[in-house]
C-alpha positions in Angstrom: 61.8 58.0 108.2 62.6 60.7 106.0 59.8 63.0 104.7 60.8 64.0 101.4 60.3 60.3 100.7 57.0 60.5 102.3 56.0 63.4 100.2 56.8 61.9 97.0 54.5 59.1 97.6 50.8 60.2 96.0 49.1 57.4 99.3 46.8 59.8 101.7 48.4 58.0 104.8 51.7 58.9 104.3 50.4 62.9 103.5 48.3 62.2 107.4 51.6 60.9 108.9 53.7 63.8 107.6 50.9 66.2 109.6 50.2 64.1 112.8 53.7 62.5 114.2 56.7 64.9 115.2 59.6 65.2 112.4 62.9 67.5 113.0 66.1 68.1 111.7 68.5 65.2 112.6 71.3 66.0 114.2 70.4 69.7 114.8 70.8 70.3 111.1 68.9 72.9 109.3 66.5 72.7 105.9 65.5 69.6 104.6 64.9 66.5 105.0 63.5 65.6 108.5 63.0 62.4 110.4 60.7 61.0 112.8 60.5 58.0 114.9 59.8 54.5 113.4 58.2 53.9 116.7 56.0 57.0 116.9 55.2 56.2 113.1 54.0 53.2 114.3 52.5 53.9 117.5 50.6 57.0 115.5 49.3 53.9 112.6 48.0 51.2 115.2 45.8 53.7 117.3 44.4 55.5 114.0 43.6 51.6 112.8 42.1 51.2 115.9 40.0 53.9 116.1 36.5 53.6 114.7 36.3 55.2 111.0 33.7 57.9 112.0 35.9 58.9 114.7 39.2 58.9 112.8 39.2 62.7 111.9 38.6 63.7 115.3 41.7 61.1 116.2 43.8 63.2 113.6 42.8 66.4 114.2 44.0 66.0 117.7 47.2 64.3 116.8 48.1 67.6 114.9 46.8 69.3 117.8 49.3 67.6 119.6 51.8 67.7 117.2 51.4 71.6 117.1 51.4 72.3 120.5 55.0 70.3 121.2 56.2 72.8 118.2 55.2 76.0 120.3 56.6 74.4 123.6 60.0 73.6 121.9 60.2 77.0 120.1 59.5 78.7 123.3 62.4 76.7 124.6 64.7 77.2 122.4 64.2 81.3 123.0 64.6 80.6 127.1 67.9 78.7 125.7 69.0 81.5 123.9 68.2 83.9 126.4 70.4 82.1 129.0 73.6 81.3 126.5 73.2 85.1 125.5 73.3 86.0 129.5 76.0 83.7 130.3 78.4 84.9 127.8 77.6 88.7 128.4 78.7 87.6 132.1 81.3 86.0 130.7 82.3 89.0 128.9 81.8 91.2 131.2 84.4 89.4 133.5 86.9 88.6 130.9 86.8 92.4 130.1 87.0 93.4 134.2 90.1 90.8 134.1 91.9 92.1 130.6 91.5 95.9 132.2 93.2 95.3 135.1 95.8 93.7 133.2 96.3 96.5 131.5 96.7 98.6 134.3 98.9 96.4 135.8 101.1 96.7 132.1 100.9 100.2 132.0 102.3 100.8 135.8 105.0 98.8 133.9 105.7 100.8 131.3 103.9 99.2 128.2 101.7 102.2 127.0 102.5 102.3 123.6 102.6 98.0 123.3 98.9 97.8 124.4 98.0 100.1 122.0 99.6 98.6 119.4 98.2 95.1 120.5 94.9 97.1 120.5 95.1 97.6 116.9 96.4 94.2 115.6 93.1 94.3 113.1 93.3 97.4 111.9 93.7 97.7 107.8 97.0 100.2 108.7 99.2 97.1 110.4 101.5 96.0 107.9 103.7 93.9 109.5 99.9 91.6 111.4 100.2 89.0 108.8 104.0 88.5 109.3 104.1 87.7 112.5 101.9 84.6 113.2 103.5 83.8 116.9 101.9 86.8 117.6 99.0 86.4 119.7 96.1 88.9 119.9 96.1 90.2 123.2 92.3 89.3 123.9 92.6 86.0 122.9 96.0 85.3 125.0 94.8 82.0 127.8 96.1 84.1 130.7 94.5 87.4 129.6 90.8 85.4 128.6 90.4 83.8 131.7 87.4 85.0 133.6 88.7 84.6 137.0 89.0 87.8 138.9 92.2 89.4 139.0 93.6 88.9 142.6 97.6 89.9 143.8 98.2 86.1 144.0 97.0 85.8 140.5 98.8 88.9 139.1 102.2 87.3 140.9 101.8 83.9 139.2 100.9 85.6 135.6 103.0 88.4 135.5 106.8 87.1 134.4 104.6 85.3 131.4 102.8 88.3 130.4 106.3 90.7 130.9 107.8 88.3 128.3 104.9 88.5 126.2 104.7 92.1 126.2 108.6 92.2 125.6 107.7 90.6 122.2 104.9 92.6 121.5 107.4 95.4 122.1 109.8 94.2 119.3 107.3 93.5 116.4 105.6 97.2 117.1 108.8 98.6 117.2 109.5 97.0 113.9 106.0 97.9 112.5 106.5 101.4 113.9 109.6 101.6 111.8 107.5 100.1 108.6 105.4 102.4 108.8 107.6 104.9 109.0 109.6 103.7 105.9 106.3 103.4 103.9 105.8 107.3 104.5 109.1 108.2 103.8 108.7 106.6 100.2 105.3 108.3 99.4 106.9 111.6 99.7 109.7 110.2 97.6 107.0 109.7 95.4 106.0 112.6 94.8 109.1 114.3 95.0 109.9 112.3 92.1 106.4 112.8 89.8 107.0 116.6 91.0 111.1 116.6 89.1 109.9 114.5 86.0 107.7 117.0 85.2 111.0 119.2 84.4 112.2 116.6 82.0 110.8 115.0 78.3 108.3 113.0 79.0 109.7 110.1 76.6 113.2 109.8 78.4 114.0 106.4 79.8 113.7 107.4 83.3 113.9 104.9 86.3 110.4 103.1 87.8 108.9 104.7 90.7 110.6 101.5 92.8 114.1 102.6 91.0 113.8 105.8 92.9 113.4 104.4 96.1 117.2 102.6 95.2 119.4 105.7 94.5 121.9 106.4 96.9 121.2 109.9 98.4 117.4 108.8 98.1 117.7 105.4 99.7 120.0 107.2 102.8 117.3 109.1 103.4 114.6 106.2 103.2 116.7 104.5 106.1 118.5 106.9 108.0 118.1 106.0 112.0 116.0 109.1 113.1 112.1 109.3 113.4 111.1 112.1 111.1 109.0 111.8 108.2 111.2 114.0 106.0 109.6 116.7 103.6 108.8 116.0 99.4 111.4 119.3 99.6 114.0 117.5 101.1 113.7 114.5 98.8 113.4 116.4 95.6 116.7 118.0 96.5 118.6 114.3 97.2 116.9 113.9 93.4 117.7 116.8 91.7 121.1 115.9 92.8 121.6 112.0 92.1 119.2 112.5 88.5 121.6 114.5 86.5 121.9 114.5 82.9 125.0 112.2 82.5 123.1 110.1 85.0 120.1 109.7 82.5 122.8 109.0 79.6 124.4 106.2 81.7 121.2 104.7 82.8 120.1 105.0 78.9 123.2 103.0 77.7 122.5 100.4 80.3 119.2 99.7 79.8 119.7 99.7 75.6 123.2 97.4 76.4 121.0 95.0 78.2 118.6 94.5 75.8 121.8 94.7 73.0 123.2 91.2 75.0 119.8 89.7 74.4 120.5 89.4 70.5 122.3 86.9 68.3 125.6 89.5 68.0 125.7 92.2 70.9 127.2 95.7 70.3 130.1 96.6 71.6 129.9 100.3 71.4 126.5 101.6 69.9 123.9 99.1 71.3 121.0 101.7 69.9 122.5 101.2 66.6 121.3 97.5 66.9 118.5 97.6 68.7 117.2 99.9 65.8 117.5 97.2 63.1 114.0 96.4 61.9 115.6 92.5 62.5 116.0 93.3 66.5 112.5 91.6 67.3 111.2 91.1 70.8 108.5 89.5 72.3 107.3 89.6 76.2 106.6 86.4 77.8 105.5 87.5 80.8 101.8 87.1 81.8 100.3 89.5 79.4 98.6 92.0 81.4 99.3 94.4 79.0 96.8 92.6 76.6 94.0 94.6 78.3 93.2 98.4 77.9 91.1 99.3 81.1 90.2 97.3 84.4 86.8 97.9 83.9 86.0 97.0 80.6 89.1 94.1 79.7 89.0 95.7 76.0 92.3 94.6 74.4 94.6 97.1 74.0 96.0 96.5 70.4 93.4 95.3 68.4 93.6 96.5 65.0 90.7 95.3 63.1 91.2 92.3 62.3 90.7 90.3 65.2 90.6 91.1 68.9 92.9 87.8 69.5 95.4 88.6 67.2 97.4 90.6 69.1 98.0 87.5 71.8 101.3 87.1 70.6 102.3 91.0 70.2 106.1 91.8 68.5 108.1 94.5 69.7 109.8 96.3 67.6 112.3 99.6 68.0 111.5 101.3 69.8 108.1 99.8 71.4 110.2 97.7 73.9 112.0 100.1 75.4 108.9 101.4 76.8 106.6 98.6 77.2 104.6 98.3 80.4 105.8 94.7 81.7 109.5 96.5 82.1 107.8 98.0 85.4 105.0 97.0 85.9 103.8 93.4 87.4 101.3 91.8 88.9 100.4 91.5 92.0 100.9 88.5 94.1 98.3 86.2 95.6 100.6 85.2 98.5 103.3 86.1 100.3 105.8 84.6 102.3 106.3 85.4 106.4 109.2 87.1 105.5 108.2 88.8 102.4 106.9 92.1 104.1 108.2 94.3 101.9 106.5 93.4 98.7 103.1 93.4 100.2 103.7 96.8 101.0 104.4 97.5 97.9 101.2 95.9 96.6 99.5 97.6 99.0 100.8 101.1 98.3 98.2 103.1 96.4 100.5 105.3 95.0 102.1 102.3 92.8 98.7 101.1 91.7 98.2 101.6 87.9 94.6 99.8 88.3 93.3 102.3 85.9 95.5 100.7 83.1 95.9 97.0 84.3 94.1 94.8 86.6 95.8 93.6 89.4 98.9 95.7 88.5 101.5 97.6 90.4 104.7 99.5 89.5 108.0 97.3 89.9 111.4 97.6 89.6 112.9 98.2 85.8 113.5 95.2 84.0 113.4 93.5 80.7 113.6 89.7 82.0 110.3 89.1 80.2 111.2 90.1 77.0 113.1 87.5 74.7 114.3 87.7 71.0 111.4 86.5 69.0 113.4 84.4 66.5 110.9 83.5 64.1 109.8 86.6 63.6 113.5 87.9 63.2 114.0 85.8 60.4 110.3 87.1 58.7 111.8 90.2 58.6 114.8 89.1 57.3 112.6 87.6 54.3 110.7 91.1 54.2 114.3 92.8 53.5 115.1 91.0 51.3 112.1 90.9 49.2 112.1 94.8 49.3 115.7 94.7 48.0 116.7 96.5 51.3 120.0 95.3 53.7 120.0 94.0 56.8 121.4 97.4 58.2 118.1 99.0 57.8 116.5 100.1 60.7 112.7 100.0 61.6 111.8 103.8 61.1 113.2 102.9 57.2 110.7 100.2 57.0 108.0 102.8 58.1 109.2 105.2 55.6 109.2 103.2 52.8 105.4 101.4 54.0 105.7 98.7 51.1 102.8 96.4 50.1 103.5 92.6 50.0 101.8 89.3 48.9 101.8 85.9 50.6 103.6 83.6 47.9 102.4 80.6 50.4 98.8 81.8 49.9 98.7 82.3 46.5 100.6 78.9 46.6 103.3 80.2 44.7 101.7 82.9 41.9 102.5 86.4 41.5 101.1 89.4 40.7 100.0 88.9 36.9 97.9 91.6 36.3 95.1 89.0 36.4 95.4 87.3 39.9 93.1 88.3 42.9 95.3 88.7 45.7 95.8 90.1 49.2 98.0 92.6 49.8 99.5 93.2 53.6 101.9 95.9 55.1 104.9 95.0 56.3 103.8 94.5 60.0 100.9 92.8 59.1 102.9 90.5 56.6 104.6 89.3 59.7 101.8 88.7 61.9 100.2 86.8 59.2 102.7 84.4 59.3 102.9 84.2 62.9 99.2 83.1 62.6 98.5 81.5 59.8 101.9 79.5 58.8 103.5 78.6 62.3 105.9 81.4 61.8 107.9 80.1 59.0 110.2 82.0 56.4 107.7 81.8 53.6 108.2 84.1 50.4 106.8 87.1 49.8 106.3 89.6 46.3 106.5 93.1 46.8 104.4 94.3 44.3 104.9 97.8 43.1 105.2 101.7 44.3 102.0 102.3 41.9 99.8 99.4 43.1 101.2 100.3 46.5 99.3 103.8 46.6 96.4 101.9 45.2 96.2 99.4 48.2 96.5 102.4 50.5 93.5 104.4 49.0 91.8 101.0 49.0 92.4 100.6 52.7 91.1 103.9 53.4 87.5 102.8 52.7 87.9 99.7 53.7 86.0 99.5 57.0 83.1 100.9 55.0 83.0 98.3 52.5 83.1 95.6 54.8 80.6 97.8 57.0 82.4 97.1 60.0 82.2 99.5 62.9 84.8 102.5 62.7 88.6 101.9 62.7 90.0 101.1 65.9 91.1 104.3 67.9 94.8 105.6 67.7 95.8 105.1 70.9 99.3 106.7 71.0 98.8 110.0 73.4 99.4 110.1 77.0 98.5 112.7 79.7 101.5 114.3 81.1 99.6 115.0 84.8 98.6 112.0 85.4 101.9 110.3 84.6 103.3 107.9 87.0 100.2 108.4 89.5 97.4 106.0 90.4 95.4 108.4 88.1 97.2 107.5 84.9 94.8 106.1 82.1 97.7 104.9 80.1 97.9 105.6 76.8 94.7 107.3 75.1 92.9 108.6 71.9 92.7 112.1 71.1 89.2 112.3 71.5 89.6 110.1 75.3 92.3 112.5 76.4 90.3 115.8 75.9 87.6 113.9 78.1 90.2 112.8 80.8 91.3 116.5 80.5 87.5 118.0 80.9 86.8 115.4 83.6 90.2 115.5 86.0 91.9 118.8 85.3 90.4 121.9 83.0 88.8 122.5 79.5 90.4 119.7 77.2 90.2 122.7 74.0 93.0 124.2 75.8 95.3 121.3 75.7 99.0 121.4 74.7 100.9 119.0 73.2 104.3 118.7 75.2 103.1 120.3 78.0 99.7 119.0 79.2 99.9 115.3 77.2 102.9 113.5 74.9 103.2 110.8 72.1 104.1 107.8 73.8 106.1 105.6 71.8 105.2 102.4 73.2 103.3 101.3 70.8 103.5 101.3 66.9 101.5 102.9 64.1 97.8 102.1 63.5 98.4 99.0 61.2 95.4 99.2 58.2 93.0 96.0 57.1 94.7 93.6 54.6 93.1 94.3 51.6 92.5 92.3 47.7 93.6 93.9 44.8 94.6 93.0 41.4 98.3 94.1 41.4 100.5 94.3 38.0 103.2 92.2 37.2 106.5 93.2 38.6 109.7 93.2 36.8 112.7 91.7 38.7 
């Protein structure tokens, strides 16, 4: 019988039953419910019937008795039980340990010193190469080494050729995680012989990824030349300042601005920057967005600009924003990894490619600019935008910028223009094309520019617009950088002004004394502050 059934019932037998026959756990599982005995149930109702009424509670009460007393007795038994299992298996231990010992000695007058250490240490955090070799038996738990039967001559003779061939293979995979490890020093002090040499150059060059480095030539020789020594920071900062030369930076410039040329409708041929600095050369990154958030700790979008903390999902990359965006080298990290795949989870687990502080789960990869893809509709917005501003398709993004006009949404105002009368909304030219990403599935709608005149109006308007909707401050300029923390695990990413002089007072001296170009940069990842759409009443313009 089950007693949480019994204890739901409001009957005063069940209640007496509960107290005066044995339940326990069935099975020899914990918590709730537990059972009893039909025939105790039984045998416990027919006596109580039985038993005259005035002598009932005296009946009970010694039931419970009863019932309490077999509780202490089986408590008191399952400590002896303890005490004896405990015993036995510190016997048991105790003999297995006496037996793995002497095989150890037995290995060692063989010449394995350095593979039973390393079998030792199969758990510690530092073995790289543990979860890539699954045939790999720790040595404690191997059948002929856990046996508890003493260690005799005629047993060593009829175990040793199996343990000699286990030991030979334990011999290969710590050679091999020797020679990890050793490749996984080499590249920290390639790492910092790097961050050390790009201090001598502009912080805004297009530079290879921390992962690049370990790839050139005179670097990568040294990473996996054939002798044992760690190598200096000096001597790879000299294989750098050799390989990283000026025309070595132009080269890898062209490259990297050829392949994203080849991405778009009509590559270059000669001048890809030419192209790419079209205000129509549009790019979007379709890789998982980790760049959408600011900070680990606090997930606060990075690019929110007022209007809404979603709206920047769906970010567009213009010249020259994704030359430097963060997904080019940086990636997440992965959940799994394959049994061969050693090398990237030593990469995830290198500390000195975490960027953490910028991104979760992120760490520094390889260059590349798979994720980013020509963002069509948006191309053709712009196109629109041109045209409606009476500009060419030659002109470039930083033209755009310059000129800062003011539009209207002809779809919104369902075809009227600026009258002089008509309450409209009024959008810069980056916002005009975001509002059409959102709000009208990207499609080449018309636009009005309305005049230079009404333009400064809408810009003095914007200036106190956050007041006027009494919104909270405008969103911070993140645009600066720290140049000492750059491209180490203690980069923030990029910053405000006011941020930075706290990084500055917090991680290296008084933030007042900061210099721009040498202590923190503009980064040009990102593009200007964009203001709030505002309504205005613009004038008529004359086509």
């Amino acid at each position: 019988l089950e007693s949480e059934k019994l204890w739901k019932k409001e009957i005063k037998s069940d209640k007496l039953i509960l107290r005066c026959v044995p339940f326990s756990n069935w099975n020899n599982e914990l918590g709730e419910p537990k059972y009893c005995l039909e025939e105790d149930r039984s045998a416990f109702v027919r006596e109580y019937n039985a038993t005259p009424e005035a002598s009932r509670q005296e009946f009970a009460d010694k039931a419970r008795q009863i019932v309490k007393e077999r509780i202490e007795h089986a408590e008191q038994c399952q400590e002896w039980l303890e005490e004896v299992e405990e015993e036995r298996e510190t016997l048991v231990e105790e003999a297995r340990k006496i037996r793995r010992d002497a095989i150890f000695d037995k290995l060692r007058e063989l010449g394995f010193d350095n593979e039973i250490n390393y079998v030792m240490g199969l758990d510690s955090r530092h073995v790289i190469s543990t979860r890539f070799s699954p045939k790999l038996v720790a040595f404690e738990n191997h059948p002929l080494v856990k046996n508890t039967r003493p260690l005799t001559e005629q047993v060593w003779s009829n175990i040793k050729d199996k343990l000699i061939d286990h030991m030979e293979l334990v011999r290969t995979r710590w050679q091999r995680q020797k020679r990890l490890i050793l490749l996984q020093e080499r590249k920290e002090f390639a790492i910092f012989a790097w961050i050390e040499f790009r201090k001598t150059l502009p912080p805004t060059t297009l530079m290879p990824s921390l992962v690049d480095v370990w790839d050139l030539p005179p670097v990568k020789a040294l990473i996996e030349q054939d002798s044992e020594d760690i190598l200096s920071v000096a001597v790879f900062r000299a294989a750098i300042d050799l390989e990283v030369t000026p025309e070595f930076l132009r080269n890898l410039r062209t490259k990297q601005l050829m392949l994203l040329a080849l991405k778009l409708s009509h590559p270059p041929t000669i001048y890809p920057e030419k192209v790419l600095e079209l205000a129509t050369s549009v790019f979007i990154c379709n890789k998982i967005p980790i760049h959408l958030y600011d900070r680990a700790r606090d997930r606060t979008p990075v690019y929110w600009n007022g209007n809404s903390e979603a709206e920047e999902f769906e970010r567009i990359l213009f010249y020259p924003e994704f030359l430097y965006h963060s997904c080019n080298t940086v990636r997440e990290r992965q959940e799994s990894y394959a049994s061969t795949d050693w090398e990237t989870y030593a990469e995830d687990e290198n500390e000195e490619l975490g960027v953490d502080k910028q991104y979760i789960d992120g760490v520094r990869d390889r260059w590349s600019i798979d994720g980013l893809v020509v963002h069509e509709k948006a191309r053709k917005m712009v196109e629109k935008v041109l045209e409606t501003c009476g500009l060419g398709p030659e002109t470039t993004v930083q033209e755009l910028d310059d000129l800062d006009p003011r539009l209207i949404c002809l779809k919104c105002t369902h075809g009227g223009k600026a009258d002089g009368e008509r309450l409209c909304q009024v959008w810069s030219w980056r916002n005009t094309i975001k509002h059409c990403l959102k709000m009208h599935w990207g499609h080449a709608i018309p636009f009005q520019m309305i005049s230079p005149a009404d333009a400064a109006k809408a810009r003095d308007i914007e200036a106190t617009e956050y007041k006027r909707r009494s919104l909270r401050s405008p969103p911070k300029d993140k645009r600066w950088r720290c140049m000492r923390c750059i491209d180490t695990p203690k980069d923030l990413g990029r910053m405000a002004k006011e941020d930075l002089q706290s990084h500055f007072v917090k991680n290296h001296y008084n933030g007042v004394w900061m210099k721009e170009g040498v202590d923190y940069y503009q980064t040009k990842e990102c593009g200007p502050l964009q203001p709030l759409t505002v309504k205005m009443v613009p004038q008529a313009v004359v086509d």
